[in-house]
C-alpha positions in Angstrom: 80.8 84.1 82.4 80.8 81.2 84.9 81.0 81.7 88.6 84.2 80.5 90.0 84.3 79.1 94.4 87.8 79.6 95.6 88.6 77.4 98.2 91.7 77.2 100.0 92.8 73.9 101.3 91.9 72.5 104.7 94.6 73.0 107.8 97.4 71.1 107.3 100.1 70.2 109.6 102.3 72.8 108.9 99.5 75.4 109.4 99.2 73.9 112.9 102.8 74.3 114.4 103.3 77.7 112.4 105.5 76.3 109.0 105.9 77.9 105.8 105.7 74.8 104.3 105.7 76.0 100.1 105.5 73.7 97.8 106.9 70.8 100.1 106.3 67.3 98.9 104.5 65.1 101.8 102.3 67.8 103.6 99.1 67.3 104.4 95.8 68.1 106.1 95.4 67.3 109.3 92.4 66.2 111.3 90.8 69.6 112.1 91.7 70.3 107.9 89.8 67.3 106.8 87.0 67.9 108.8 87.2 71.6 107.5 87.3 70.1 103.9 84.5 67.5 104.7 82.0 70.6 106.0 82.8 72.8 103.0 82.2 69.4 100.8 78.6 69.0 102.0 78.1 73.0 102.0 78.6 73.0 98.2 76.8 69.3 97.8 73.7 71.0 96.6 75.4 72.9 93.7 76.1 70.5 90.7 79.6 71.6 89.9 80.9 71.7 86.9 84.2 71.2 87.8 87.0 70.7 90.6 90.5 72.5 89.5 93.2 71.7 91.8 96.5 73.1 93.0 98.7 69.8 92.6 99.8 69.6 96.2 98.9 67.4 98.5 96.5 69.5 100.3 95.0 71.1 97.8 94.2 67.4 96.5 92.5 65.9 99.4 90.6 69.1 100.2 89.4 68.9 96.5 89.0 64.8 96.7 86.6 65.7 100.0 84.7 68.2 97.8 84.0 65.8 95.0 83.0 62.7 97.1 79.6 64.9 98.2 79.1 65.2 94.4 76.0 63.7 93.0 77.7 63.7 89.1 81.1 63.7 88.3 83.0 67.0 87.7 85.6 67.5 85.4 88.4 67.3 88.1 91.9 68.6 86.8 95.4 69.4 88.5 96.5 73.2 87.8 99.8 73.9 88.1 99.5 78.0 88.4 97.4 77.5 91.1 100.2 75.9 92.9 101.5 77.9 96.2 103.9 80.5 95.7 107.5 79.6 95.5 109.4 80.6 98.9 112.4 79.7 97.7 114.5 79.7 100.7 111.7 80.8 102.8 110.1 77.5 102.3 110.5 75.0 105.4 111.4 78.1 108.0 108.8 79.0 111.1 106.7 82.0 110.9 107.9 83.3 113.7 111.3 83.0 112.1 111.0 84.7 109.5 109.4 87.9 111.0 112.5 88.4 111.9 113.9 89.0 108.2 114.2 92.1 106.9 112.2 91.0 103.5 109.3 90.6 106.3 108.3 94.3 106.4 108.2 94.3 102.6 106.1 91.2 102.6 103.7 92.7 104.9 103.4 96.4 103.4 105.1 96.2 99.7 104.5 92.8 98.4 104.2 93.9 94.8 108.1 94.3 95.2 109.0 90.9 97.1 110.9 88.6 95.1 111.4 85.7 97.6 114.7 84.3 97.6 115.7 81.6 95.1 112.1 81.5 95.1 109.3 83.5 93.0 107.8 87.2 93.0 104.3 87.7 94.6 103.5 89.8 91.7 104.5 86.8 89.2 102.7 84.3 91.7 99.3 86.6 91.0 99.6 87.2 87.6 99.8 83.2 86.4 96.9 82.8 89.1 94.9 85.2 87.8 95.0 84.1 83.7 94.5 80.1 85.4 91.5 81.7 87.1 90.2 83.4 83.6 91.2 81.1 81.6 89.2 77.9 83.1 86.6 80.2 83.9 86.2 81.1 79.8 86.4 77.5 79.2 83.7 76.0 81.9 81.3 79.0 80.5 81.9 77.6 76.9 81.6 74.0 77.3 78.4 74.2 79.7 76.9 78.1 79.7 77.0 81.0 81.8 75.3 79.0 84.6 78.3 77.2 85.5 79.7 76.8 88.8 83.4 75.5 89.3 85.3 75.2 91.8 89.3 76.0 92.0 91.1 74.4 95.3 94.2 76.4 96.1 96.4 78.4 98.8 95.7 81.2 101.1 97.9 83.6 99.3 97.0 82.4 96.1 93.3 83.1 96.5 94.1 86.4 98.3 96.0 87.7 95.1 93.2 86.1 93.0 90.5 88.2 95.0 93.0 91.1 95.2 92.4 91.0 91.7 88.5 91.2 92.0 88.2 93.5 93.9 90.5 96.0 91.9 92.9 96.2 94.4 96.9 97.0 94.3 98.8 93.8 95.3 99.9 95.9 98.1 96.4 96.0 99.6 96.4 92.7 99.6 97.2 91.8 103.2 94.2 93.2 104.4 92.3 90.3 102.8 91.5 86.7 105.2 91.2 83.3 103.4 90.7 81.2 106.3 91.6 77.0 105.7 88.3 75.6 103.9 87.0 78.7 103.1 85.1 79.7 100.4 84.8 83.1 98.2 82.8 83.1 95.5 83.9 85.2 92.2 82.0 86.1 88.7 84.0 87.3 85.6 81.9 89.3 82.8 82.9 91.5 79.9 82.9 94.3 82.3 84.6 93.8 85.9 84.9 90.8 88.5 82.0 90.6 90.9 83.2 89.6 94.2 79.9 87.6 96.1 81.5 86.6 99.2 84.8 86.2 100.4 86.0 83.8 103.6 83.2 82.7 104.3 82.9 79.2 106.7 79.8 78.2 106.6 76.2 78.9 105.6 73.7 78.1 102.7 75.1 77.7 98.8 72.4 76.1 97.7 71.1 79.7 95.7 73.7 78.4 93.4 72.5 76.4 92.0 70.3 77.7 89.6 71.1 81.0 89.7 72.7 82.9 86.2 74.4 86.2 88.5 74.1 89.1 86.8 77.0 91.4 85.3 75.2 94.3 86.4 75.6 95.6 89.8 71.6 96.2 91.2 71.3 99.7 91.9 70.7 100.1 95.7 71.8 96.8 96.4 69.5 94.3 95.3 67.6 91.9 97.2 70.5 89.3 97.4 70.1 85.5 96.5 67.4 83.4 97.1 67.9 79.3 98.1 65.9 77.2 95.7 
C-alpha cells in the first residue's frame, strides 16, 4: 500500500490558554502553530506528495495550506470530513482544567473505549470512521499512483492517536499513553498483512528517504538497517 504522514495541526489559540476547543468554527493557529506548520512544510518539501487530505477545520486547513505551499507539484488536496476532531458535545468550549474535574474525566483518561461525550460523540465511533478515512484514501492514493505513494492526512491530536492506536494493535484504552505533539509527524504503512508504524511524534529531522523509497510489508528480521536519505 501507500505510506500515509499524519500530521496534526499546528498550535492553535485554544491549545495555548488550555481550551477544548472541538469542532468550534473560528479557531486557528497561532504564531508559534504556523511556524510549527511552516517547519514541518519544508521538512516534507523533499518528498513529492501525492496528496494533502484535510480535516475541514480551520486549523487543520492552514497547517495543510503551509504543507502544500513547500510543494514543488501540486497534490491532490481534499477536505475529509472523518478526520474532523472528535465531537465534545458539551465538553467543547470548557477549560482543561475544568473538566478534570468531571467525573467522565477518569474514564477518559483510563477507559476511553467506553466514553460517550455528552451530546457529543463516542471515542470509539471517533476511531473507527478515522480509521476506514485513513484505509480508504490510503487504497485509493496506492491505486491511482502505486505503492510508492506518499500522502499526507492533516488532522487532530486525538484523532491521529486513535489512528496510531490502531497501528500499533493497540486497545483504545491504551491509547493515552500515545503523544502527537502540534505539527508532528508519524508516519504509517498499510499492507495485506498489518500496519507498520515508522515513526511516531516526531518534530524534526530528515524525510527526504521518502522519497523514493517502496517500504516493505515485511518486518527485517533483526531490525534492518533503517532508511537511507537519497
Amino acid at each position: 500500500m501507500a505510506t500515509v504522514i499524519l500530521v496534526r495541526h499546528g498550535r492553535t489559540t485554544a491549545n495555548a490558554t488550555g481550551l477544548l476547543a472541538g469542532r468550534a468554527a473560528g479557531v486557528s493557529l497561532d504564531q508559534t502553530g504556523r511556524e510549527q506548520a511552516a517547519l514541518t512544510g519544508d521538512r516534507l518539501a523533499a518528498v513529492p506528495l501525492a496528496g494533502v487530505v484535510s480535516s475541514p477545520l480551520e486549523r487543520c486547513q492552514q497547517t495543510a495550506q503551509l504543507i502544500l505551499d513547500r510543494q514543488a507539484g501540486t497534490p491532490y488536496a481534499p477536505l475529509e470530513p472523518d478526520l474532523t476532531e472528535c465531537d465534545y458535545g458539551q465538553w467543547q468550549g470548557r477549560t482543561l482544567t475544568d473538566l478534570a474535574t468531571e467525573d467522565l474525566w477518569a474514564a477518559v483518561q483510563s477507559q476511553p473505549s467506553a466514553v460517550i461525550f455528552p451530546g457529543g460523540e463516542s471515542m470509539a465511533g471517533m476511531q473507527a470512521r478515522a480509521v476506514a478515512a485513513i484505509r480508504r484514501h490510503d487504497a485509493a492514493f496506492e491505486a491511482e499512483y502505486g505503492p510508492a505513494a506518499v500522502w499526507v492526512a492533516v488532522s487532530h491530536g486525538d484523532v491521529i492517536k486513535s489512528i496510531l492506536a490502531d497501528a500499533l494493535g493497540m486497545h483504545l484504552d491504551l491509547f493515552q499513553r500515545i503523544n502527537v505533539s502540534p505539527a508532528s509527524v508519524s508516519i504509517v504503512r498499510y499492507s495485506g498483512t498489518r500496519p507498520s508504524v515508522y515513526a511516531t511524534n516526531t518534530e524534526a529531522g530528515d524525510l527526504s528517504w521518502l522519497s523514493n523509497s517502496i517500504l516493505s510489508a515485511d518486518a527485517p528480521v533483526g531490525g534492518g538497517a533503517g532508511q537511507q536519505a537519497p
